[in-house]
C-alpha positions as CSV (number, residue, x, y, z in Angstrom):
1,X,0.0,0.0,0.0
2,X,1.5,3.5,-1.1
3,X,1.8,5.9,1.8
4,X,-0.6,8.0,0.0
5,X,-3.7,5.2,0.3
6,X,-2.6,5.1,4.2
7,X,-2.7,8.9,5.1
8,X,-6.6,8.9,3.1
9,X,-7.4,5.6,5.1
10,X,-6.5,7.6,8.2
11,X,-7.8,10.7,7.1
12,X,-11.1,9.6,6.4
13,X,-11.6,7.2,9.6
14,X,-10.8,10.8,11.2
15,X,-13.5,12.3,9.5
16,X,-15.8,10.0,10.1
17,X,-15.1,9.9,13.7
18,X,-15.9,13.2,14.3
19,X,-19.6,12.7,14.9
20,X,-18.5,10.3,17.6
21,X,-18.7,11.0,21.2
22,X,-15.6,8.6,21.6
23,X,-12.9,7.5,19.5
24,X,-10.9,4.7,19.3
25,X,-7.4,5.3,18.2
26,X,-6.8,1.5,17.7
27,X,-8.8,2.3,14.5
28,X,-5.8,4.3,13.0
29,X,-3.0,2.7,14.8
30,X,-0.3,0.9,12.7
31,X,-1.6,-2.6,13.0
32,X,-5.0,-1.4,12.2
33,X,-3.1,0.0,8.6
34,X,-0.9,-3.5,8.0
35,X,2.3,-1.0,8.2
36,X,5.1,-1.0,10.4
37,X,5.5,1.6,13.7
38,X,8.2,3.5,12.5
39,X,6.5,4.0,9.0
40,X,3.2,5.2,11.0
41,X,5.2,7.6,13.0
42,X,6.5,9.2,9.9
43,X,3.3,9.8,8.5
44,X,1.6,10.9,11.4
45,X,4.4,13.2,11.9
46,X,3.8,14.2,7.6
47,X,0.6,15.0,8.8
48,X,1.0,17.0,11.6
49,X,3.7,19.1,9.9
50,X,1.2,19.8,7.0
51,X,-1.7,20.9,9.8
52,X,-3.9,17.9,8.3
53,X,-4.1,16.8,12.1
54,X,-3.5,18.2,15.8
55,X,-3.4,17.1,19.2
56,X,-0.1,15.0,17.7
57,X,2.8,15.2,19.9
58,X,6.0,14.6,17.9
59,X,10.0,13.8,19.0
60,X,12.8,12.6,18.3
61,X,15.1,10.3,19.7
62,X,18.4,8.8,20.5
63,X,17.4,5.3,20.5
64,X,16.0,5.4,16.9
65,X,16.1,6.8,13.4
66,X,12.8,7.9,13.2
67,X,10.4,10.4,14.9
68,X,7.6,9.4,17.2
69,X,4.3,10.1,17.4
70,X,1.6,10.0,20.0
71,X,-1.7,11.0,20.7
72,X,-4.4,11.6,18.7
73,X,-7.7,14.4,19.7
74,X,-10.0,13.4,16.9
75,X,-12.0,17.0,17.2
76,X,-8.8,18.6,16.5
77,X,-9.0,17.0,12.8
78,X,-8.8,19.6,9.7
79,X,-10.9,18.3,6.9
80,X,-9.3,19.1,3.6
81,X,-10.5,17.5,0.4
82,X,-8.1,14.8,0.1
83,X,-8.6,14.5,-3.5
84,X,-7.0,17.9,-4.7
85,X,-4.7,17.6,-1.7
86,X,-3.5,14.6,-2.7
């Protein structure tokens, strides 16, 4: 799957999340999307650097080569039309 189809997968379980009183983050998490952590760190952090999502907190680290990601506030979500976006 190109990382293209995984940012639209998350993007639109975001969206569709939003008219939920609770949201779980399981349903974006890097097992959810078949990909690997540090590949679903890097997009998440993609993401958040490109204001398609907040509520991200983002770092880096000694003990790897990639950034991490955590957290997730679902309202915080900025919907974009994905298809001129993307």
């Amino acid at each position: 799957m190109d990382n293209f189809t995984i940012i639209y997968n998350i993007l639109k379980t975001l969206e569709k999340a939003m008219s939920l009183e609770e949201f779980d983050k399981d349903t974006i998490s890097a097992e959810s999307q078949k990909i690997l952590f540090p590949l679903w760190c890097r997009i998440i952090k993609i993401m958040y650097d490109n204001n398609y999502i907040t509520g991200v907190e983002v770092w880096e680290t000694f003990d790897c080569n990639y950034s991490k990601a955590a957290g997730l506030d679902v309202g915080a979500y900025r919907s974009f039309c994905l298809l001129s976006a993307f």
